[in-house]
TIGU-421343 format. One record per residue (C-alpha): residue number from 1; residue in three letters; x, y, z. Coordinates in nm, 2 decimals. Example, Ala and Ser with C-alpha at 12.3 -4.5 7.8 and 13.67 -1.06 7.14 Angstrom:
<1,ala,<1.23,-0.45,0.78>>
<2,ser,<1.37,-0.11,0.71>>
//
This chain:
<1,unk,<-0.42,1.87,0.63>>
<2,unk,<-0.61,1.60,0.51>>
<3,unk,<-0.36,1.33,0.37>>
<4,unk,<-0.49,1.00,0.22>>
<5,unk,<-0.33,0.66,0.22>>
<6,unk,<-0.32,0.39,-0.05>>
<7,unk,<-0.09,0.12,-0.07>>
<8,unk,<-0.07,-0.21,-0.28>>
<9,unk,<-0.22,-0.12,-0.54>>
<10,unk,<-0.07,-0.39,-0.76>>
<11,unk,<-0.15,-0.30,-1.11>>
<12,unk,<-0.48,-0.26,-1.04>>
<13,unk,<-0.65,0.03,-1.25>>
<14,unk,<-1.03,0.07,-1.13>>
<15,unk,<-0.98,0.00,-0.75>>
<16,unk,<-0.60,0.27,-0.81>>
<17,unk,<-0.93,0.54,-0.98>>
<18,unk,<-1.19,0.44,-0.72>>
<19,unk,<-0.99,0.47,-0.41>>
<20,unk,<-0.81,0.85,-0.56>>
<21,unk,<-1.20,0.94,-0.64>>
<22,unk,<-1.35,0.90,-0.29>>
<23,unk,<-1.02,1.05,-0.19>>
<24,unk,<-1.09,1.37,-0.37>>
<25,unk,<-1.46,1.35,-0.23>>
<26,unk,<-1.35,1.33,0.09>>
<27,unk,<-1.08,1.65,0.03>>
<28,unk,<-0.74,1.50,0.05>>
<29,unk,<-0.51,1.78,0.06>>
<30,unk,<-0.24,1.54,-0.01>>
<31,unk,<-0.15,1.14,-0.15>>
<32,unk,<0.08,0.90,-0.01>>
<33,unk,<0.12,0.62,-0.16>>
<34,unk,<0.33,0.32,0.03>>
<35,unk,<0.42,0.10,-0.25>>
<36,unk,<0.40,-0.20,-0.44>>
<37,unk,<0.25,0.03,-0.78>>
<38,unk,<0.29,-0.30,-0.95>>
<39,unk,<0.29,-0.67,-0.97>>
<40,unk,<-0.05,-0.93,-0.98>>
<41,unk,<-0.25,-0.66,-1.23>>
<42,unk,<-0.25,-0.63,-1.59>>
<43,unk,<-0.25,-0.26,-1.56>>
<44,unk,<0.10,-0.18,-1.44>>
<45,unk,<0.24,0.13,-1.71>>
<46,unk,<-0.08,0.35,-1.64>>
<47,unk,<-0.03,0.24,-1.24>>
<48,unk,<0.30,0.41,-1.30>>
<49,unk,<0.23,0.63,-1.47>>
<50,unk,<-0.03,0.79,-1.25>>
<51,unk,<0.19,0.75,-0.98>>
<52,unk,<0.43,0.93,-1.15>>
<53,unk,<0.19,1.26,-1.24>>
<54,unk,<0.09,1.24,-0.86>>
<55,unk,<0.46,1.26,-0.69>>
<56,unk,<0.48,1.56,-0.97>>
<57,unk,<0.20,1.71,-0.79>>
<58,unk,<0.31,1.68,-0.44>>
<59,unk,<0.24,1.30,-0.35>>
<60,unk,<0.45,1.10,-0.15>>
<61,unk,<0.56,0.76,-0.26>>
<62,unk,<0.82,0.47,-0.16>>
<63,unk,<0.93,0.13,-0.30>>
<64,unk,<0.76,-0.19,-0.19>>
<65,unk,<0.96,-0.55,-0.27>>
<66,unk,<0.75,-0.62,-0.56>>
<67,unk,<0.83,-0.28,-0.76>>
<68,unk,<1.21,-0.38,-0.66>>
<69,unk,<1.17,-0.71,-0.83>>
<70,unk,<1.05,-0.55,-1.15>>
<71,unk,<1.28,-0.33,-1.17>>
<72,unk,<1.60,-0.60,-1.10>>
<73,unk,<1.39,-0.92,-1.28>>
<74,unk,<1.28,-1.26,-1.10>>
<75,unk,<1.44,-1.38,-0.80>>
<76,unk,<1.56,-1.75,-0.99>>
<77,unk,<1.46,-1.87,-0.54>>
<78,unk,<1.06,-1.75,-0.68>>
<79,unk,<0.80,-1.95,-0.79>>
<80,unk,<0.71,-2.02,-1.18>>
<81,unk,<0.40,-1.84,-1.17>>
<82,unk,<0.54,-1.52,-0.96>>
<83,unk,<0.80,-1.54,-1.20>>
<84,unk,<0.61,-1.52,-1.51>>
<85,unk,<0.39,-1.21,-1.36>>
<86,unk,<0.72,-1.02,-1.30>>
<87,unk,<0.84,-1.09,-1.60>>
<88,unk,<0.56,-1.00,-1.75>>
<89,unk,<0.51,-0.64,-1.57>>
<90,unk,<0.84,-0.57,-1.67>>
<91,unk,<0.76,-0.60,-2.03>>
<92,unk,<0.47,-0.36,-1.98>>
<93,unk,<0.72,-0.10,-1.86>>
<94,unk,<0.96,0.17,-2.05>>
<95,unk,<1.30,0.26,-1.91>>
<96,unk,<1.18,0.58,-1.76>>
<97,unk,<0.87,0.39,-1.57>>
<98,unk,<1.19,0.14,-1.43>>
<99,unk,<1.36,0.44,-1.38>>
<100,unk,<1.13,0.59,-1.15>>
<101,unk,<1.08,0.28,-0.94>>
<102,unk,<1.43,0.20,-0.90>>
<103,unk,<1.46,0.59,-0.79>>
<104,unk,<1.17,0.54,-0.53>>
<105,unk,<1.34,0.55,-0.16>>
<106,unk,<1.25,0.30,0.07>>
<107,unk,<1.11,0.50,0.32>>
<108,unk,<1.03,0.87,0.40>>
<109,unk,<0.99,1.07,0.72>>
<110,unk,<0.80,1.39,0.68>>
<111,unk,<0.73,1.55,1.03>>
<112,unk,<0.58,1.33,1.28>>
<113,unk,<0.55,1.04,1.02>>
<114,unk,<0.70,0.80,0.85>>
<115,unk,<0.58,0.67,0.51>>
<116,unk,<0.73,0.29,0.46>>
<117,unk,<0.64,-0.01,0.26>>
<118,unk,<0.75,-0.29,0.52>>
<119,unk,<0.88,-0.16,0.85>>
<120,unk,<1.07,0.08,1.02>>
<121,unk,<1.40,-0.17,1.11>>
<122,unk,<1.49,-0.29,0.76>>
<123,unk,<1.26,-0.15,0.50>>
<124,unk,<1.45,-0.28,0.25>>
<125,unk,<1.46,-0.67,0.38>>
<126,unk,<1.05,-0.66,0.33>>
<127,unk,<0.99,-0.85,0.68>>
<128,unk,<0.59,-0.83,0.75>>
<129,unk,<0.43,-0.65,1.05>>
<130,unk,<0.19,-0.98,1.11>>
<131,unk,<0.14,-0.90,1.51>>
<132,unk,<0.24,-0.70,1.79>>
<133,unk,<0.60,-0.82,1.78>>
<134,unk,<0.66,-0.69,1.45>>
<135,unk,<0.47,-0.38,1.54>>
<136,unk,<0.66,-0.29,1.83>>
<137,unk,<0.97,-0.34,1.71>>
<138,unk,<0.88,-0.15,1.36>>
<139,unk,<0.78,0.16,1.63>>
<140,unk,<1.09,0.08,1.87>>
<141,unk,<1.32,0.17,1.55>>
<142,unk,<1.17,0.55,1.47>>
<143,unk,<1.11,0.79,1.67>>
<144,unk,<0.84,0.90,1.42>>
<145,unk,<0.46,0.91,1.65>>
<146,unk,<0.32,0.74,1.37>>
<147,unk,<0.41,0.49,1.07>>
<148,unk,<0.20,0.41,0.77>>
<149,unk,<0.33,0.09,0.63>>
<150,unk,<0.20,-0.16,0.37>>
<151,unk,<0.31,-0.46,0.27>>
<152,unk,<0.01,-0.69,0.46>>
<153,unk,<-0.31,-0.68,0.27>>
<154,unk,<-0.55,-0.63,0.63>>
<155,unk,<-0.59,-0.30,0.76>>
<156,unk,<-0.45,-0.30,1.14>>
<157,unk,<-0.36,-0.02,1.36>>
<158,unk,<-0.15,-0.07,1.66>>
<159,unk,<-0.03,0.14,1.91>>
<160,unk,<0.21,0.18,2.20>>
<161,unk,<0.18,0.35,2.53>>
<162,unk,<0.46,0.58,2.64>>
<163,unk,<0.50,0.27,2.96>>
<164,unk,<0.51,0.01,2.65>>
<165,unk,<0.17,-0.13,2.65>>
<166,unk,<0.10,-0.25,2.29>>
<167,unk,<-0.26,-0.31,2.15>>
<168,unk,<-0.42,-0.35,1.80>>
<169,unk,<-0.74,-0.31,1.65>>
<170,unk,<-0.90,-0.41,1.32>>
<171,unk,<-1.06,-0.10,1.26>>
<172,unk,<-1.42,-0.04,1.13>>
<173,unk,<-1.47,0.17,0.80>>
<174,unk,<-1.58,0.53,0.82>>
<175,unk,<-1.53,0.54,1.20>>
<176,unk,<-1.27,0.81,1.26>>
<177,unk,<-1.03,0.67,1.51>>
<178,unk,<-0.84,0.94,1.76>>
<179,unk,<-0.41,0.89,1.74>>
<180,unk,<-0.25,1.13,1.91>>
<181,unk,<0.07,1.19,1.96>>
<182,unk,<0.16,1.11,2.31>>
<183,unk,<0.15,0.73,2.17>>
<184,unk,<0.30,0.57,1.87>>
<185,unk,<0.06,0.45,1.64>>
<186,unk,<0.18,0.17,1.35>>
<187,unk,<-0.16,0.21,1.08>>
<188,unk,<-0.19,-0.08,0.82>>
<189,unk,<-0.43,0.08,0.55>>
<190,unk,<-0.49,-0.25,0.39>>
<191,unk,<-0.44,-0.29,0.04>>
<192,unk,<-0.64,-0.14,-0.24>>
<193,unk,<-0.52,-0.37,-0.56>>
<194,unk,<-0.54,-0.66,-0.34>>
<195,unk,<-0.76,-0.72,-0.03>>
<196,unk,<-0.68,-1.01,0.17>>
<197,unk,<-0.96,-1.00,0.44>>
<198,unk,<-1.25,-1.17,0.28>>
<199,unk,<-1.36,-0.84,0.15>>
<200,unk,<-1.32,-0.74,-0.25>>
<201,unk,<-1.34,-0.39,-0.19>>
<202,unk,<-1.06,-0.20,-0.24>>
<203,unk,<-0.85,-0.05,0.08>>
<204,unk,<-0.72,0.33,0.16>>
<205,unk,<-0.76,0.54,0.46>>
<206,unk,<-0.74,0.94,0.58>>
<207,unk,<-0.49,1.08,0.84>>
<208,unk,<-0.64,1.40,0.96>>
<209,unk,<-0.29,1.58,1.09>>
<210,unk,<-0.46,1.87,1.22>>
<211,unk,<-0.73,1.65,1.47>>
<212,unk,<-0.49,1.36,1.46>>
<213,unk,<-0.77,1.12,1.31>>
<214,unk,<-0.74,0.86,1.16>>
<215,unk,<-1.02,0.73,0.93>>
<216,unk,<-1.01,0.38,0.72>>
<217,unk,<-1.22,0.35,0.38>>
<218,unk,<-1.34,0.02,0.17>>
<219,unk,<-1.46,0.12,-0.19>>
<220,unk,<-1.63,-0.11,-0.39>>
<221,unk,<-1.53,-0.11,-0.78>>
<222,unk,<-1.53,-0.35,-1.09>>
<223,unk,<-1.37,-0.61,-1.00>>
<224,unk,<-1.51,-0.85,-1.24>>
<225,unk,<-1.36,-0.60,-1.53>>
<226,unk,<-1.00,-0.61,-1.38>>
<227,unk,<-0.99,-1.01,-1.31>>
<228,unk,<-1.10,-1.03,-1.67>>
<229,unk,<-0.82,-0.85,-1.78>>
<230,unk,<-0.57,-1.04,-1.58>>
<231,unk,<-0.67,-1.37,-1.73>>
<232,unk,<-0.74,-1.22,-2.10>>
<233,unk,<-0.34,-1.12,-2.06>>
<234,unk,<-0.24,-1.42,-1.97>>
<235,unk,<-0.13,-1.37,-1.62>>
<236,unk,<-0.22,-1.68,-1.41>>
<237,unk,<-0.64,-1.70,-1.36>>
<238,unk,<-0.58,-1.72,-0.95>>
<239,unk,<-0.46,-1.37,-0.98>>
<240,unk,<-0.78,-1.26,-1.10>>
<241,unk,<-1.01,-1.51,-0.93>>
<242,unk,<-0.90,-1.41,-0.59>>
<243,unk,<-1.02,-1.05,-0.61>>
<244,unk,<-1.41,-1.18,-0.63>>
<245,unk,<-1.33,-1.25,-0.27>>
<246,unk,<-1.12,-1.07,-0.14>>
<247,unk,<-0.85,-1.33,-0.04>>
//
């Protein structure tokens, strides 16, 4: 089965259709998504509600911190400007689309996997994987071979020997990258509403379970339509000026 990643996809409509298109042209059987549906974009109900007709279909999907904050209002400890966006989002949203995020479990183990927004030791505390410590002690707490988190914005791949010998890569696109089983592998997709790695193309990758490959993807889309949406909403103009470059 060929099962593709996407995570982070923040509200962002044409890089949420451009990664699920090259997905389809390269076969996905299946969708996981790993959260954060919303939050930064100006498109978060159809986000949603996408999300919602995909899980319908089969898709997997889990909670990241900034769905949580829609769905239970600004933190009064955030920022004015993060505060305004999540205010915001939730203003976009029904009660049903709430609904469904508040409903969204925090993690989810399917087979050899586990599907989780931040890590594998407290998913709901939203602590970043930002280096090998993090990593092995996301893969110390599941016995799961391999983990497909979000949450950081870079795609990464770890992995850990079975004599605890922890490496990382930043993988190249397209390349198809062997994991199998007898290590555990901790794959960062990278995000696809909002790249942090100096690239503006958006983020997903392909888990072949049958070959235990593992693929990652960069997929250019409009950009310049969705940071002009952000700013004609009204959200702050940083939100939209960052995706030009990817940072």
């Amino acid at each position: 089965m060929k099962l593709a990643l996407i995570t982070d996809i923040h509200a962002n409509r044409e890089a949420f259709e451009a990664c699920l298109e090259q997905a389809h042209l390269h076969r996905a059987d299946r969708i996981a998504l790993l959260g954060d549906f919303v939050g930064y974009g100006a498109d978060p109900a159809w986000v949603v509600e996408q999300v919602r007709d995909l899980v319908s279909q089969g898709a997997i999907a889990v909670k990241g911190n900034h769905d949580e904050a829609v769905v239970q209002g600004p933190s009064p400890h955030l920022i004015e400007d993060a505060r305004r966006v999540i205010a915001w989002t939730r203003d976009q949203l029904d009660e049903e689309q709430l609904d469904f995020l508040g409903a969204l479990p925090y993690s989810r183990e399917e087979g050899t996997c586990l599907f989780v927004h931040a890590n594998a030791f407290a998913p709901s505390e939203w602590e970043y994987v930002l280096g090998r410590n993090e990593a092995v002690r996301s893969m110390h707490a599941t016995h799961c071979r391999h983990t497909f988190v979000g949450h950081v914005h870079q795609p990464t791949l770890y992995h850990l020997s079975s004599t605890g010998k922890i490496a990382d890569f930043t993988p190249v696109p397209g390349v198809a990258v062997p994991v199998p089983a007898h290590r555990q592998w901790l794959a960062i997709p990278g995000a696809c509403g909002q790249p942090r790695d100096g690239n503006p193309a958006a983020c997903w990758a392909m888990f072949d379970t049958a070959h235990h490959t593992l693929t990652f993807h960069r997929v250019p889309y409009d950009h310049e339509a969705t940071a002009a949406k952000i700013i004609a909403a009204g959200l702050p103009r940083a939100l939209g000026d960052r995706l030009h470059v990817g940072t």
